[in-house]
DOMI-869755 format. One record per residue (C-alpha): residue number from 1; x, y, z. Coordinates in steps of 0.05 Angstrom, whole numbers, plus 5000, padded with zeros to 4 digits. Example, Ala and Ser with C-alpha at 12.3 -4.5 7.8 and 13.67 -1.06 7.14 Angstrom:
+------+------+------+------+
: resi :    u :    v :    w :
+------+------+------+------+
:    1 : 5246 : 4910 : 5156 :
:    2 : 5273 : 4979 : 5143 :
+------+------+------+------+
END
This chain:
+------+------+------+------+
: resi :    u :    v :    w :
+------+------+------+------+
:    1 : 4955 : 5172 : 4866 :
:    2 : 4925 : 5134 : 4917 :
:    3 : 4929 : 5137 : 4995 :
:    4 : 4922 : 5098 : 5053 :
:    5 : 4911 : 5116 : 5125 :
:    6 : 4925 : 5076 : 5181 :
:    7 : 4881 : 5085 : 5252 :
:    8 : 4873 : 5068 : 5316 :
:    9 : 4797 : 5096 : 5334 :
:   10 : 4814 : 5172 : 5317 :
:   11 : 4890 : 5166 : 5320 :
:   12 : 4935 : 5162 : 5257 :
:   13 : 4983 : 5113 : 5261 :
:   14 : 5007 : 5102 : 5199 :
:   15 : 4999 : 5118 : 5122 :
:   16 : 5021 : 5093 : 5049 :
:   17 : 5016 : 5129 : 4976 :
:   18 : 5030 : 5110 : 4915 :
:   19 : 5009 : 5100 : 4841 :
:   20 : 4961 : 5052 : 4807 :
:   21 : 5005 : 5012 : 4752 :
:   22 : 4969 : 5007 : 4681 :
:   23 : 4956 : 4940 : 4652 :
:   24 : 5007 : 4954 : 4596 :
:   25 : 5065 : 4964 : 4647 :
:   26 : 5122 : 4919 : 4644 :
:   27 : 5107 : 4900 : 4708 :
:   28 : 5065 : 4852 : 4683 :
:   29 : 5099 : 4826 : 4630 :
:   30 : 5127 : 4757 : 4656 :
:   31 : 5056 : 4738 : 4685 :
:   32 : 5041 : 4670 : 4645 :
:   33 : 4964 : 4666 : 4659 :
:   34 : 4914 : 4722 : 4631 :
:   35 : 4882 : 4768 : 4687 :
:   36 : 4812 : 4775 : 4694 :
:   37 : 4790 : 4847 : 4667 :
:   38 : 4763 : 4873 : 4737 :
:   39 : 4838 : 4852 : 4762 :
:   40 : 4862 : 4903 : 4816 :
:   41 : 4926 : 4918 : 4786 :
:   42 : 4995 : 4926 : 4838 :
:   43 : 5008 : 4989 : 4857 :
:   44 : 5076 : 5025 : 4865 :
:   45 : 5083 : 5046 : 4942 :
:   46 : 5142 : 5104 : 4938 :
:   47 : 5125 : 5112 : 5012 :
:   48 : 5099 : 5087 : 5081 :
:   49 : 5104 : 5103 : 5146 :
:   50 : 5080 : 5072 : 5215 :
:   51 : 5082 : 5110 : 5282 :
:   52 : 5126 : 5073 : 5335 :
:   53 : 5090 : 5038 : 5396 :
:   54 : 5101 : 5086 : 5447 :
:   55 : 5151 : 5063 : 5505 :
:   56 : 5127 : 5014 : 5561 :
:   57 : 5147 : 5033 : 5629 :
:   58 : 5169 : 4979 : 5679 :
:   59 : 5145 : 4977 : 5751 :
+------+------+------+------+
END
C-alpha cells in the first residue's frame, strides 16, 4: 500500500492510498507498445480526500 499526503506548510490538506498494480495485471493487457522495465506501474487509488477551502467572508 502506498500513501500520499497532501500539505500546506504543516497543515494536511488532503491524502490518497492505494495499491501498486503488478506488471502481470490485466490492467495492462490492451497496452500495444512494450514498457520499459523501470516503468512506474498505475496504481489503484480506493481512496482520496481533500479538505474544503475554508469559507470567505464578505465585507
Amino acid at each position: 500500500m502506498r500513501l500520499v499526503i497532501a500539505r500546506d506548510g504543516q497543515q494536511v490538506i488532503g491524502f490518497s492510498y492505494g495499491y501498486l498494480l503488478p506488471a502481470d495485471t490485466g490492467w495492462w493487457a490492451n497496452v500495444d507498445q512494450e514498457l520499459p522495465a523501470d516503468f512506474v506501474r498505475t496504481a489503484s487509488v480506493p481512496k482520496s480526500t481533500v479538505r474544503a477551502a475554508p469559507a470567505r467572508r464578505t465585507s
